[in-house]
C-alpha positions in Angstrom: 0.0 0.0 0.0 1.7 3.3 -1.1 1.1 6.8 -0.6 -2.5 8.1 -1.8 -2.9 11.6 -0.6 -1.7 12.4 -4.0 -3.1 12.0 -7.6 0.9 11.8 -8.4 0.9 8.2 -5.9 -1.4 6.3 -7.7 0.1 5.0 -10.9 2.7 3.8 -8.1 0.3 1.6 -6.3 -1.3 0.8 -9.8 2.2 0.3 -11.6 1.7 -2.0 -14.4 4.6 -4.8 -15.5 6.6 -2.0 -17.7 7.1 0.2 -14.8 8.8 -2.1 -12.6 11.6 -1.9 -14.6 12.5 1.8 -12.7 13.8 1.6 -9.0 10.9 1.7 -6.8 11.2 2.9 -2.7 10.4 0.5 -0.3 6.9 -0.1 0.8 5.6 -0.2 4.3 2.6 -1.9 4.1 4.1 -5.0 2.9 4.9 -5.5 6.2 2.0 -4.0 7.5 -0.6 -5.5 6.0 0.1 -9.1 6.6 0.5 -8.1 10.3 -2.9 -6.6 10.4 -4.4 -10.2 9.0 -3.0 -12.0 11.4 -3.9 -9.8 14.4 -7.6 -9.3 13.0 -8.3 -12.6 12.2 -7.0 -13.6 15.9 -9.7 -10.7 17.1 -12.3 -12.0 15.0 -11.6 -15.7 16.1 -12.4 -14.2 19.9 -15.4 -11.9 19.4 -17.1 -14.4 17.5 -16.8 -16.7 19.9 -15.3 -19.6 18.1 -12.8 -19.4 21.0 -13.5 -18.4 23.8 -10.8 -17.4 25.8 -11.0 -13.5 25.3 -7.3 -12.6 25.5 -5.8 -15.5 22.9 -5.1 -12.7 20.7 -3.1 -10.8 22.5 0.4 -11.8 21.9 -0.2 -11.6 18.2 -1.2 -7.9 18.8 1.2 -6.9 21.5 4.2 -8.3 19.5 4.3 -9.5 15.8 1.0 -6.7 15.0 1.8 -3.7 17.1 5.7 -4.2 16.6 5.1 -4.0 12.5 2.6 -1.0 11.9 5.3 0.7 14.1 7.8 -0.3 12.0 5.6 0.3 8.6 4.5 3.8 10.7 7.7 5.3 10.7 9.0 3.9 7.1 6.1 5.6 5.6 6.7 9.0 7.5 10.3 8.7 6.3 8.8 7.9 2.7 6.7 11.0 3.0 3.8 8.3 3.1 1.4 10.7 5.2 -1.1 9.3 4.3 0.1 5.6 5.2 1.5 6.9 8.4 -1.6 8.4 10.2 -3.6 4.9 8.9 -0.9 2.4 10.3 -0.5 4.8 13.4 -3.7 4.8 14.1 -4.2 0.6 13.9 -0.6 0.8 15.6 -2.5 2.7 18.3 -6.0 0.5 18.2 -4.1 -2.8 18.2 -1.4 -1.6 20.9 -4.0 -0.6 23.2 -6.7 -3.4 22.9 -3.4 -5.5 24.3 -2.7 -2.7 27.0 -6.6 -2.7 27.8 -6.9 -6.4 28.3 -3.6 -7.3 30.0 -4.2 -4.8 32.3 -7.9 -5.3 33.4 -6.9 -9.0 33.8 -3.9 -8.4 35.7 -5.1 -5.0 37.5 -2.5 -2.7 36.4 -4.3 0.0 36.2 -5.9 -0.1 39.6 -9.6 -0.2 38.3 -12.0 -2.2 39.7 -13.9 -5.3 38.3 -17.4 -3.7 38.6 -15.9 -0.8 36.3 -13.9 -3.1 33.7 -17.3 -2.6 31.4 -17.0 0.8 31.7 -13.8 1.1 30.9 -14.3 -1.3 27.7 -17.0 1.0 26.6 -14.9 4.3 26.8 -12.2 1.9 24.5 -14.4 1.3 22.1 -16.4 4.3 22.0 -13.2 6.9 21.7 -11.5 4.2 18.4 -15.2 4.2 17.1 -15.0 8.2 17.1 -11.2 8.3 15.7 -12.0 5.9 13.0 -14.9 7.0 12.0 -13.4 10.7 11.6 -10.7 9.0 8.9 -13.1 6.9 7.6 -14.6 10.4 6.6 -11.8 12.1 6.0 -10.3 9.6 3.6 -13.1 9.5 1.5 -11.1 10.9 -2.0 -9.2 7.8 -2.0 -10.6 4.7 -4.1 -13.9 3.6 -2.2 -12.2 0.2 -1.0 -10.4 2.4 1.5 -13.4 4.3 3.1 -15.6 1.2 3.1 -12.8 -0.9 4.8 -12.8 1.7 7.7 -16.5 1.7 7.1 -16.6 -2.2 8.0 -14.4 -0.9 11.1 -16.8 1.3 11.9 -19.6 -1.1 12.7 -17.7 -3.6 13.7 -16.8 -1.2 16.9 -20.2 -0.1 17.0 -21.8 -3.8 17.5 -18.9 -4.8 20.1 -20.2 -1.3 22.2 -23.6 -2.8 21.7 -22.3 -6.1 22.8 -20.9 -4.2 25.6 -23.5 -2.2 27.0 -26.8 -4.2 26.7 -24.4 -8.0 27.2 -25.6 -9.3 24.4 -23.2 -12.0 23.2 -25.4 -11.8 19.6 -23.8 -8.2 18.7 -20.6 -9.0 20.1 -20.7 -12.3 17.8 -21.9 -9.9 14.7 -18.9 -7.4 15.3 -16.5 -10.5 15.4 -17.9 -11.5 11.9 -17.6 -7.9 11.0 -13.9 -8.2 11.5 -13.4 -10.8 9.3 -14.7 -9.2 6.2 -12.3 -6.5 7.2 -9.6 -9.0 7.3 -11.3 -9.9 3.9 -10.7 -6.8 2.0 -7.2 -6.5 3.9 -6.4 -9.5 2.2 -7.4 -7.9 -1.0 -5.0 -5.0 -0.3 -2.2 -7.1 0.4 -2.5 -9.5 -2.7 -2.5 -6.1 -5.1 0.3 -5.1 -3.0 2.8 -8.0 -3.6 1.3 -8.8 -6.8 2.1 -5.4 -8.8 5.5 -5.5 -7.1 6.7 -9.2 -7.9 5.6 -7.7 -11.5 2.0 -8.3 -11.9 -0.7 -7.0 -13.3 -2.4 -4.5 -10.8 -5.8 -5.6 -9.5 -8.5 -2.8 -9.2 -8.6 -0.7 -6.0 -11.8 1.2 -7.4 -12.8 5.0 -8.0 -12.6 7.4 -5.3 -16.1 8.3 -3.7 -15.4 12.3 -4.0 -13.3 13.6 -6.4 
């Protein structure tokens, strides 16, 4: 995933075979992206209840996940990839703190007590539901598989607050199923990825939604 803030960024993403003849700069989300299947999927496994043990996930996030987008964070910021950088920093954030949030309600880190640990969740998932949903807006000139992806986000935080608030295991099962298909179109992302750059031909990414 290259830079899109820029018309000039995507024939780069796009590149067909005849331009990978030129030197091309490295690109972050090559490591990124796999990073982020692996640690969605292993949320998705949880919230769906397929396994239930609620904190499987979190070494995948706290080390392999977490320890890439920061990597792909600051290679894109050195790329001038700003547009790359404030989307892997902010799942760098999301996926850093889910791991901070539930080692340290189940190991009482943060002094706060079990008949608030809901209430704490909530405020989580409430203030990444607000900060995606503001890029999910704010990224809407890029090719409408980028928007909808956060879109899919979106709701899948809005049916785990659900989940949270009223107990309902049913919404907190629907958001887990909601992050799959966002694993599902990151998947996409990172197949066009390494496909245009071990010389294939680039698979569509769509129009943007506003010009």
């Amino acid at each position: 995933m290259t830079d899109l803030a820029t018309p000039q960024a995507l024939p780069d993403l796009l590149q067909t075979p005849a331009d990978t003849a030129a030197p091309r700069p490295g690109d972050p989300g090559l490591i990124a992206l796999p990073l982020i299947i692996a640690g969605g999927f292993g949320l998705g496994v949880t919230n769906t209840g397929i396994l239930d043990v609620p904190t499987a996930a979190v070494p995948i996030l706290l080390s392999a996940t977490s320890i890439g987008l920061l990597i792909a964070t600051l290679w894109s910021a050195a790329l001038g990839q700003n547009v790359n950088a404030t989307v892997y920093g902010t799942f760098f954030g999301f996926y850093g703190s889910y791991a901070a949030l539930s080692l340290g309600l189940a190991h009482n880190w943060f002094g706060i007590e079990p008949a608030d640990a809901g209430d704490t969740v909530a405020l989580w998932l409430t203030s990444w539901l607000v900060t995606i949903g503001l890029l999910t807006v704010l990224l809407l000139r890029l090719p409408w598989t980028y928007p909808v992806l956060l879109l899919v986000v979106d709701l899948a935080l809005a049916a785990l607050l659900i989940g949270n608030l009223t107990t309902s295991p049913g919404a907190t099962h629907a958001g887990g199923w909601l992050v799959f298909a966002f694993v599902g179109f990151v998947v996409y992302f990172y197949a066009a990825a390494l496909w245009a750059e071990t010389g294939g031909r680039a698979l569509p990414l769509g129009r943007p939604l506003v010009g």
